[in-house]
N, C-alpha and C positions, 0 to 999 in steps of 0.2 A: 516627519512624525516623531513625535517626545517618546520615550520610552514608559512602554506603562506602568501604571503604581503597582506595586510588591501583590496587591490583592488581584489584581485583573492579571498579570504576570501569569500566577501561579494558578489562575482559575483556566487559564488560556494551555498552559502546560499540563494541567490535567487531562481539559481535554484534548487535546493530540495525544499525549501518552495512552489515554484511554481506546479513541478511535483507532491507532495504531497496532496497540496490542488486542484491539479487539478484530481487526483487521488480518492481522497475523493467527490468530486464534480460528477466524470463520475458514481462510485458507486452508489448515491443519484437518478441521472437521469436512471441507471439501476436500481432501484429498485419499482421507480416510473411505468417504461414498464412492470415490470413482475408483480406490482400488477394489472395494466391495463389490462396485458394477462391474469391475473387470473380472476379479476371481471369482464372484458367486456364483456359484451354481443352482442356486433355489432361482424360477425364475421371477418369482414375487422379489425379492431381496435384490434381483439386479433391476425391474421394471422400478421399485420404492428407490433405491440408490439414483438413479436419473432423474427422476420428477424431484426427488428433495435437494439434489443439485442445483435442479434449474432457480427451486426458491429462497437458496441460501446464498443464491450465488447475485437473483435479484435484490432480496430483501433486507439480504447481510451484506454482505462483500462489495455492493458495488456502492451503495451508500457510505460505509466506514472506509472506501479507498476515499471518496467524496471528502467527507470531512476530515481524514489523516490532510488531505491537499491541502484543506482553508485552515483549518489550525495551526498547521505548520507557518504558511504564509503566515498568516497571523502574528504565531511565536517569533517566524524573524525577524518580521516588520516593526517590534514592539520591546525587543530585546535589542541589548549591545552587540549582539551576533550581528544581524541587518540581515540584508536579501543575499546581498554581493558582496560582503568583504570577506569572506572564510570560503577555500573552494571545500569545504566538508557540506555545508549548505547547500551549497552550488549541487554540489551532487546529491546531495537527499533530495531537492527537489526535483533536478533531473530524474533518479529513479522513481518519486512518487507520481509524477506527471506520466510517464514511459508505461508504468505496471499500471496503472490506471486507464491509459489507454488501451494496453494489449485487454487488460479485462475485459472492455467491453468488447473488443473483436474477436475475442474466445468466449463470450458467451452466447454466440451465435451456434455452435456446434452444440454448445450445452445445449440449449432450447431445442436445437435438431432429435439429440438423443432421448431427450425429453419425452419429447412426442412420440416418437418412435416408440418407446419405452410404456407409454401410455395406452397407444395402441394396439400392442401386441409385446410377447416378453421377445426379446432380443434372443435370435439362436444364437451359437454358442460363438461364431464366428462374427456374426452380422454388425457390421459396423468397428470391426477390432481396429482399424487403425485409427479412428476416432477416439474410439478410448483410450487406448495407449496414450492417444498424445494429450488427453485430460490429465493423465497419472503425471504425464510428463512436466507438463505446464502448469500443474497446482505443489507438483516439488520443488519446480524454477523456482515458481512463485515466495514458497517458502524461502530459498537462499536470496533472492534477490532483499524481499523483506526484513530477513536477518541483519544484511550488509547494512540494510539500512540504520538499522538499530545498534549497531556498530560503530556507523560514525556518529552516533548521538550521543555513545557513551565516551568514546576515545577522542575525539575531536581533535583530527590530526593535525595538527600544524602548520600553517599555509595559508596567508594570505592574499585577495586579489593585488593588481595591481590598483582597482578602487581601494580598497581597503588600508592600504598600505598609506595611499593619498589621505584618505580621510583622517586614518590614525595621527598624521605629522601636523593636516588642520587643527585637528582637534588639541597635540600636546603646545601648539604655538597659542589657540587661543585661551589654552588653559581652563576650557570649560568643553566637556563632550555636545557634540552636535548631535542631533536628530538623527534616531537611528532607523530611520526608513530604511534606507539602501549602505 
């Protein structure tokens, strides 16, 4: 794949910076609800905190982990970066694959508490280690997401050993190859 023109580039890098930080933003606001639902005491405030979890977390959060993934691919599939020559890559996508996965496997407890939530207000106890470990897992959430945006800014230094292959093709034939991978 040719590298895209400067306009679809930068249109591509919008949106991932977009879906990313908007991604990072939805987490921030979930993690604000489940400490609510853990500390509040009204129990209007802690039954609203669970239910608007459950819709931020379907409606937000699991959609913009969604498209943080394809944009990305995208961006490296179409950029001088590529898939596989920089392990900084290498590793953003491993974490946006990994937290995208855990998402969906922690929005199951959400939806649990949800309903519970829905049903009746939560006593003061009922379901405490489930929520603890939302507080817990929307803060991960938060640093893992940081890291990420870390290596997008510092782009450490470090080549694969693809990359490293490619780069020596490419200064022998004197013209960059295709920056799929």
């Amino acid at each position: 794949m040719k590298q895209f023109p400067p306009a679809l580039r930068k249109t591509v890098l919008t949106a991932h910076v977009a879906a990313s930080l908007g991604w990072l933003g939805a987490v921030a606001a979930f993690l604000a609800l489940a400490v609510a639902g853990l500390a509040g005491g009204a129990p209007q405030t802690v039954r609203g905190a669970y239910v608007a979890m459950d819709v931020v977390g379907w409606a937000v959060i699991v959609p913009l982990s969604a498209a943080t993934l394809v944009t990305g691919v995208a961006q490296s599939l179409g950029t001088v970066w590529g898939l596989a020559r920089h392990y900084w890559v290498i590793a953003k996508l491993l974490i946006t694959v990994l937290a995208t996965l855990l998402l969906l496997v922690h929005m199951q407890p959400v939806g649990h508490l949800a309903e519970a939530a829905s049903r009746a207000a939560l006593a003061g106890g009922e379901l405490q280690g489930m929520r603890v470990q939302l507080v817990a897992d929307a803060g991960a959430a938060i640093v893992v997401l940081l890291t990420a945006a870390v290596l997008s800014v510092f782009k450490p230094r470090g080549m694969t050993r693809y990359g490293i292959r490619r780069r020596r093709r490419e200064r022998v034939l004197g013209a960059p190859l295709a920056a799929a991978l």
